[in-house]
C-alpha positions in Angstrom: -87.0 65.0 -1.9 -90.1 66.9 -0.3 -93.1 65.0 -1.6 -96.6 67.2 -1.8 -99.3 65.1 -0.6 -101.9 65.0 2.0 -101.9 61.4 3.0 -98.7 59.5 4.4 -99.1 56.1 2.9 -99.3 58.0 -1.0 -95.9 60.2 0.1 -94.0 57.0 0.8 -95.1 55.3 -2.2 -94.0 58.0 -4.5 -90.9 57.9 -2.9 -90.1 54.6 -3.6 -91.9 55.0 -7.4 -90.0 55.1 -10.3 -91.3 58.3 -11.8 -91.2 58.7 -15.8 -93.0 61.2 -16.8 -93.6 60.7 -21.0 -93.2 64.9 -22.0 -92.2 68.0 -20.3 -91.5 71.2 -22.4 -91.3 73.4 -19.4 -88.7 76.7 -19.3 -86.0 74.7 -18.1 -83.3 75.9 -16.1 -82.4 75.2 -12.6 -85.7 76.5 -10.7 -87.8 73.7 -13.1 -84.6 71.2 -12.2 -85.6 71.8 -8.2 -89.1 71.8 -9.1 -88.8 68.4 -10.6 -86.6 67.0 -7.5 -89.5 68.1 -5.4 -92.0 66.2 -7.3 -89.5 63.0 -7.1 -89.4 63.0 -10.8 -87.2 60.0 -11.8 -87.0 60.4 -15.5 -88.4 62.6 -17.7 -88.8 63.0 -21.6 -87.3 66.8 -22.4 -88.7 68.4 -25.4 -85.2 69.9 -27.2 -86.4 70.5 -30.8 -90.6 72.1 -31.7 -90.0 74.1 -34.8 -85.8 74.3 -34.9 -83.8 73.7 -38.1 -80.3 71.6 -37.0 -78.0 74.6 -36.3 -80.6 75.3 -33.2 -81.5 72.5 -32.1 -77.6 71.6 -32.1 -77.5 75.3 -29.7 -80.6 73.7 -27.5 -78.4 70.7 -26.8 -75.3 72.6 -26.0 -77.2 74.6 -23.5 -78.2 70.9 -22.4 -74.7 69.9 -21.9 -73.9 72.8 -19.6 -77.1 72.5 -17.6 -75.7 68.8 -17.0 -72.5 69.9 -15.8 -74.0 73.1 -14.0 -76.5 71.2 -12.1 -75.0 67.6 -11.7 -76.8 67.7 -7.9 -80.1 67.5 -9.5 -79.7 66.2 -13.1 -78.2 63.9 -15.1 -78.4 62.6 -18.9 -80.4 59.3 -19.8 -78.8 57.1 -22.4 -79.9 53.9 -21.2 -82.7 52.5 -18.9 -79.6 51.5 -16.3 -79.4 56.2 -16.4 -82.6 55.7 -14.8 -82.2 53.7 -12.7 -78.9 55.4 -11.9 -80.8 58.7 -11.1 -83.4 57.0 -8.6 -80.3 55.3 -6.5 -78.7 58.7 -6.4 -81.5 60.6 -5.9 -81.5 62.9 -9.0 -83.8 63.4 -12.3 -82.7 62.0 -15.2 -83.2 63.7 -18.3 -84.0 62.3 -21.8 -83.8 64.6 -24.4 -86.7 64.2 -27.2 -88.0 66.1 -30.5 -91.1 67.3 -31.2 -90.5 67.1 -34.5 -87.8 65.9 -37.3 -87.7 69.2 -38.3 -83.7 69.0 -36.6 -82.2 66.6 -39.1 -83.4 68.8 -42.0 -83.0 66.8 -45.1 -80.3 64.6 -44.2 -80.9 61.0 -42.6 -77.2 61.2 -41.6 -77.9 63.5 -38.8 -80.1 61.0 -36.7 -76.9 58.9 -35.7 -75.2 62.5 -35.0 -77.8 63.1 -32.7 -78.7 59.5 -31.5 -74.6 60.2 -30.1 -75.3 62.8 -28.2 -78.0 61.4 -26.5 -81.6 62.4 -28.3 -83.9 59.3 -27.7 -86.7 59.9 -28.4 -88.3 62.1 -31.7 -92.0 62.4 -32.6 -92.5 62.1 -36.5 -93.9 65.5 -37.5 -95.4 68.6 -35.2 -99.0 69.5 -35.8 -98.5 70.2 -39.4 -96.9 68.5 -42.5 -93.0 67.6 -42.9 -90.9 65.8 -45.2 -91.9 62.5 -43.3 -95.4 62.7 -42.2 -98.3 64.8 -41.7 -99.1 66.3 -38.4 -102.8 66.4 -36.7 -103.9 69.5 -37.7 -103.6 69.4 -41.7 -106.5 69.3 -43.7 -105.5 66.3 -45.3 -103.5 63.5 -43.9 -101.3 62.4 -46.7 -99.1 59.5 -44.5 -95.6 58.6 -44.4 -94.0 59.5 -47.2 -90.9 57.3 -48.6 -88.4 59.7 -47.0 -90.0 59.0 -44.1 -90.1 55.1 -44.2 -86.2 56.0 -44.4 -86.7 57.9 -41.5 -88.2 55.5 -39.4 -85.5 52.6 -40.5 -82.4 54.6 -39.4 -85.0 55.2 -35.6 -84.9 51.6 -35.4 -81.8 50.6 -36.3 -80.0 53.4 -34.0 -82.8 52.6 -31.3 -84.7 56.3 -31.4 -88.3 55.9 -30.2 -90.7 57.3 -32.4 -93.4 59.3 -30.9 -97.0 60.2 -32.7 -98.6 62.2 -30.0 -99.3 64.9 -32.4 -99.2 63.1 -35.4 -102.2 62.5 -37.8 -104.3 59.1 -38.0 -103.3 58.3 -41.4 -99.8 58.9 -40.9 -99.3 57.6 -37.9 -101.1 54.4 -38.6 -98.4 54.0 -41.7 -95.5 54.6 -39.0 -96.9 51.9 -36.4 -96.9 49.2 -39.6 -93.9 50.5 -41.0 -91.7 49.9 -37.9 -90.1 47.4 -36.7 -89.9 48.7 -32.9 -92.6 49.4 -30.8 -93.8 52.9 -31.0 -95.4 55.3 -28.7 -98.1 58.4 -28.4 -96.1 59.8 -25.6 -98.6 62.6 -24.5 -102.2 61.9 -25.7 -106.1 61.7 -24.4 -108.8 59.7 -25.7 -111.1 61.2 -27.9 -114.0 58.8 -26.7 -114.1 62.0 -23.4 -113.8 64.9 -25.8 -113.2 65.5 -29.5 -110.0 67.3 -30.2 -107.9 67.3 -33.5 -105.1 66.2 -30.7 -106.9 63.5 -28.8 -107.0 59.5 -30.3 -109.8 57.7 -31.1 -110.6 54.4 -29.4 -109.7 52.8 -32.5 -106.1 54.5 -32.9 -105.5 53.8 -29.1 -106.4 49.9 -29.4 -104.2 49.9 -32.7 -101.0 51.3 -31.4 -100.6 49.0 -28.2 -102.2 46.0 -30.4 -98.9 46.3 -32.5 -96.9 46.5 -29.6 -97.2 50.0 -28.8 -97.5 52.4 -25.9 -99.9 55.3 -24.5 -98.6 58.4 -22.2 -101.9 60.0 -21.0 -101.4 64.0 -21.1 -102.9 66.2 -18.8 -102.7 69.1 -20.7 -106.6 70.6 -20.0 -108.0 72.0 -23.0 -108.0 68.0 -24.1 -109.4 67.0 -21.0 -113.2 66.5 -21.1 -113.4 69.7 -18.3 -111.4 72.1 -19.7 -109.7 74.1 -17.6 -112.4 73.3 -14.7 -110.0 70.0 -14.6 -108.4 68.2 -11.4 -106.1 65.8 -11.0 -108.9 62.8 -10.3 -109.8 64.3 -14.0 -106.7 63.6 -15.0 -106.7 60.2 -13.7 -110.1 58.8 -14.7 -108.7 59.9 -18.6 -106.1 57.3 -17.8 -108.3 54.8 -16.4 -110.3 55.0 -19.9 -107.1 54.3 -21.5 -106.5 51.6 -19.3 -109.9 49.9 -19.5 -109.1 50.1 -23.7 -105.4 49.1 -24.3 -104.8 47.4 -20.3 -102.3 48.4 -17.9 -99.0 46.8 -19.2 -98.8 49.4 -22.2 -99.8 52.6 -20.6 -97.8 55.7 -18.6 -98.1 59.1 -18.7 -97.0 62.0 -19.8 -97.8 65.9 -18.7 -96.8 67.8 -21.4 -95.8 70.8 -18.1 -95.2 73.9 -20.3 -94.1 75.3 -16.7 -92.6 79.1 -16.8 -93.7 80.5 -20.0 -95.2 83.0 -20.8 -97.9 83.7 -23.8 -95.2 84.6 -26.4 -93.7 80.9 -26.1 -97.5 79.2 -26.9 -98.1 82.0 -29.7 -94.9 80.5 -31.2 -96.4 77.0 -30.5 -99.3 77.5 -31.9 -98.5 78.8 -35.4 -97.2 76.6 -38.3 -93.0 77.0 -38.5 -93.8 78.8 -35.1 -94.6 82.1 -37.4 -97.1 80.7 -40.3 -100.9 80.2 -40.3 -102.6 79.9 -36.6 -103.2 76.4 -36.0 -105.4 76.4 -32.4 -106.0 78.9 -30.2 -105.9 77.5 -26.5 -106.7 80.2 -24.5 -106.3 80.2 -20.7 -103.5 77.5 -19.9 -104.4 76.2 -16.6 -102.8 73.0 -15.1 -105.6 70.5 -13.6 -106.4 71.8 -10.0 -104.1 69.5 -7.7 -101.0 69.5 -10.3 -100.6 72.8 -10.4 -96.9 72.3 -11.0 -93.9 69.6 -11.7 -93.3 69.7 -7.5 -96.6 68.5 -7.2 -96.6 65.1 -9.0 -96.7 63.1 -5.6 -100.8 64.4 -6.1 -101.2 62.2 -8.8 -99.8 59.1 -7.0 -102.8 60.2 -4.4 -105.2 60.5 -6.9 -104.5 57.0 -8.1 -104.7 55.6 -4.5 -108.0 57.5 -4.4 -109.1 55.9 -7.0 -109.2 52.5 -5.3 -105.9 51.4 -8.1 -103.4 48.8 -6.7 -99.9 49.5 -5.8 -98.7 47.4 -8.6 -100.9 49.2 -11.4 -99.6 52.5 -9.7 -96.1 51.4 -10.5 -96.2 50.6 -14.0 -98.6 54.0 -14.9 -96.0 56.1 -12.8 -93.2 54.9 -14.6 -92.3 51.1 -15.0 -93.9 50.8 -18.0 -92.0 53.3 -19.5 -88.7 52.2 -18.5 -90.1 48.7 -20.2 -90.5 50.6 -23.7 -87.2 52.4 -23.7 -85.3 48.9 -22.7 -87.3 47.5 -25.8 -86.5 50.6 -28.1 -82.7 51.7 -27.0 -82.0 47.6 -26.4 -80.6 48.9 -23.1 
């Protein structure tokens, strides 16, 4: 593992760091794989499912499985917290897979046990716009968790799926934290207290989620961040010190959202309802905070924290203990 830093004492911390990063939806393949061995990513969350129905999201896994097999010197699958720590002892990234949406179970409640099998642990309750759960952050008008969707959230608990609300709206997801009986998590969020953004969480919302047992990841995706795309990586880390200083250090991580190797077409398809309906945002440049340019350049944030005057213990549960915490909590292994 090369680590990128400028300063000795941060390049053998993140080597001994359990690295968890909450979201990465990057082009994967084996060139991201590499890139996330160079950045000593232990774990990460690996977007399988935006927009897709069940027959494609069932094709995104497959193409999972034979990455797993094809690159079994870099990766391996995360079932349990013990995967994790597996991957850090050998050396490799393990890989979670995680929905963006529920849109891959359809109609049928059936299919989240089908899926919990084949290793999906993680699934965020409704992308950007409305579902037959919940309602996502860019609707007009929040209607909350409907009663499918309180179905939903039972079968997540009781097969131990963690649901996510990053881009979930305040009325629904405030129905999902009280309606389960897990902890819950925004996986890949900013506070809206340094910029207003449909996306971002009020102070209120952030307080709420880890007051019920909950858990922040802190994006860095820059047209959240209070500097745009004028952002660095001490940006990127003061937004988690505001988080911090709101919900404390026990319940917070992070989580990049990377959207490393594609190209416009992919955020067009983002950034539309059903991936082809109404336009939802328009983000313009997308330009990673200047320090983090990509995924084999995380060992810069670990810097950044240590720049930041933050103790070696804080620095381990941001980068990735408090993570492995939740999931232990969630998958009960």
């Amino acid at each position: 593992m090369t680590v990128t830093t400028t300063r000795p004492e941060a390049a053998a911390l993140h080597e001994r760091l359990t690295v968890v990063d909450g979201l990465i939806v990057s082009n994967f393949g084996r060139e991201i794989f590499e890139d996330m061995r160079k950045g000593g990513i232990t774990a990460a969350n690996c977007t399988c499912c935006i927009w897709e129905g069940f027959t494609e999201t069932m094709r995104n896994i497959m193409r999972w499985k034979a990455w797993f097999r094809e690159n079994s010197d870099l990766i391996l699958q995360v079932k349990t917290t013990a995967d994790i720590r597996r991957a850090k002892a050998e050396g490799k990234t393990g890989i979670i897979l995680g929905w963006q949406n529920v849109s891959g179970i359809e109609d049928q409640i059936g299919y989240l046990e089908l899926f919990k099998e084949l290793g999906v642990g993680i699934i965020q309750m409704a992308y950007n716009t409305q579902n037959l759960v919940s309602t996502g952050c860019y609707e007009s008008r929040d209607s909350g968790l409907s009663d499918f969707g309180r179905e939903v959230v039972a079968e997540m608990n009781r097969l131990g799926i963690l649901c996510d609300l990053s881009h979930v709206g305040p009325v629904s997801s405030r129905d999902v934290i009280l309606a389960s009986k897990q902890p819950v998590a925004y996986s890949h969020c900013l506070p809206a207290g340094l910029k207003q953004h449909p996306r971002n969480k009020s102070d209120e919302e952030l307080r709420f989620i880890v007051d019920h047992g909950g858990f922040v990841g802190v994006t860095m995706f820059t047209p959240f961040l209070a500097r745009g795309v004028d952002a660095t990586v001490d940006d990127y880390v003061e937004a988690m010190e505001y988080v911090i200083n709101l919900c404390g250090e026990d319940r917070v991580g992070y989580g990049t959202d990377f959207t490393q190797g594609y190209d416009q077409e992919f955020f067009d398809w983002i950034t539309h309802d059903k991936g082809y309906a109404r336009r939802l945002t328009n983000f313009g440049t997308i330009k990673n905070p200047a320090g983090l340019d990509t995924i084999g350049h995380t060992g810069a944030l670990t810097e950044a924290m240590l720049r930041r005057g933050w103790s070696t213990s804080r620095i381990e549960k941001i980068m990735g203990e408090n993570w492995v915490t939740l999931l232990r909590e969630v998958w009960g292994a």
